[in-house]
Each structure stands twice: as C-alpha cells, then as structure tokens.
Phi, psi and omega in degrees: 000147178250114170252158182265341166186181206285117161088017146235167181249165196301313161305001163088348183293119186267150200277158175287176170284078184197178189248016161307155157353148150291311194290004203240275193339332180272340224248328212267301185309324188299282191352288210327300169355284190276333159303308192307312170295313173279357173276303183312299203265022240344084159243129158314135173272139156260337194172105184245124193248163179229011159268127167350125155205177179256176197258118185333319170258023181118229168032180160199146178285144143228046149178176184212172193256285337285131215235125145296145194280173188105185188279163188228167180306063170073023200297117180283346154194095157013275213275354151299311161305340184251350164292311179306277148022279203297296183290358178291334168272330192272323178276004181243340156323305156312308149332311175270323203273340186081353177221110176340105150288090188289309205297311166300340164287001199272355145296311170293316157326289179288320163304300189335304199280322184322298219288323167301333169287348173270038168226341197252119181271333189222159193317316202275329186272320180302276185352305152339266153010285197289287171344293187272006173273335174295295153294011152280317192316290196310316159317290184309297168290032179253337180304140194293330179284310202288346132340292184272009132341282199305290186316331175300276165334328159300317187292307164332294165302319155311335185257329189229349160098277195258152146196161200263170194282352153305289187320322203283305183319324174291310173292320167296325156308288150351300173283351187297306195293300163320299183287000180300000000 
C-alpha cells in the first residue's frame, strides 16, 4: 500500500477503525463502490455482503453487490451504466489500497471487456473506451457526497458483513442531501 503520511493512504484515506483485514477492508470499499455507482445511475440495491462466497461456474468471490432486477431510472445508455458499475469497485478500492487491483477485480473486469466489444470494432478503440469510461468512474466517485457514501456503506459493511439495499440508499441519499 503507498501511503502519503502515517494512517492514510495515498489517496487521504484513513482505514476504518476496525480489526478486519487489510483484504476484507478493500472488499468492503471495493462493494461500497459498486453500490454507490449503481445509486449514481439509478439503480436499485438488493444487498451488499463482504462475506465469502462461490461463482456460479466455479471459483469463488469475496463479496458482492446485488442490483435489483428490472428497469433502472431512465438510463440514456444501458451498457455505459453498467461498464460504471463494474468498474466502480476496483476504483473505489483504490482509494484504501492506494492502487488499482486488476486480479481482484477480474471478474468485473472481464464483464468490462464483454460488453465494450459490442461497442468497440478494434483492439485500440476498446483500449480507447475502456480509458474514458475509467475516468467517468473516477470522476463520478470522486465527488464528496459520493465519498462519504462510500465511507458509510464501507463502515457498515465492516461492522455487520451483509446490508440491504435499504441501508445502502439511506446513506447515499442522506450523503447527497449534506452535498447539496
């Protein structure tokens, strides 16, 4: 991890107050992440855990977002919310680790690439892509309410494992409403 000075991450992040992981504390900013970012674009939560689990075709995670099914707010394009989505735990991850985490992320990762080939004809226009779609991420979380989003929904998770797609709403509004 790099840090900029004793107790922060490069990124100013100070870790929460807990006797969790270094790996369960990235898991929980990694989530916090992809809620905040499915909130951002409106989409509903059902539930987000930072407890262990395995992958439908084998492997195993360690945690997940759950997006409720159905329609979302009016989204002007579908598979751009949802490359933000995907990338959105690995950038907010980055915030506690101070680094990009592909292998952790490799999952997410690999949806990112699915979805951009049906928008991208050549290897250099994905590449392309993947970048400002990279930098939207960062933007967007980078904004202070969706920060002290994040930092809520990380504490939580940290404190209780699983929460619902209530909770996750109460802190994002709630920080919304402070940034107002």
């Amino acid at each position: 991890m790099m840090k900029s000075n004793e107790g922060t991450t490069e990124h100013g992040e100070s870790p929460p107050a807990t006797s969790a992981s270094k790996e369960t504390v990235a898991t929980a900013y990694h989530e916090a992440g992809h809620a905040v970012m499915a909130m951002a674009v409106g989409r509903s939560i059902q539930k987000v855990t930072i407890a262990p689990g395995k992958l439908q075709f084998g492997g195993s995670r360690l945690g997940t977002c759950e997006i409720k099914k159905g329609r979302s707010k009016g989204s002007k394009d579908q598979l751009e919310d949802d490359v933000l989505v995907l990338l959105a735990g690995m950038v907010s991850e980055s915030r506690f680790t101070g680094v990009y985490c592909p292998a952790g992320a490799s999952q997410d990762l690999r949806e990112v690439s699915a979805r951009l080939c049906t928008r991208a004809a050549s290897q250099r226009q994905h590449g392309t892509l993947l970048k400002r779609m990279l930098s939207k991420t960062e933007h967007i979380l980078n904004d202070e309410a969706n920060i002290e989003a994040i930092r809520a929904i990380t504490k939580e998770l940290l404190e209780k494992t699983t929460i619902s797609g209530r909770a996750v709403k109460h802190h994002f509004e709630m920080a919304q409403r402070r940034h107002a």
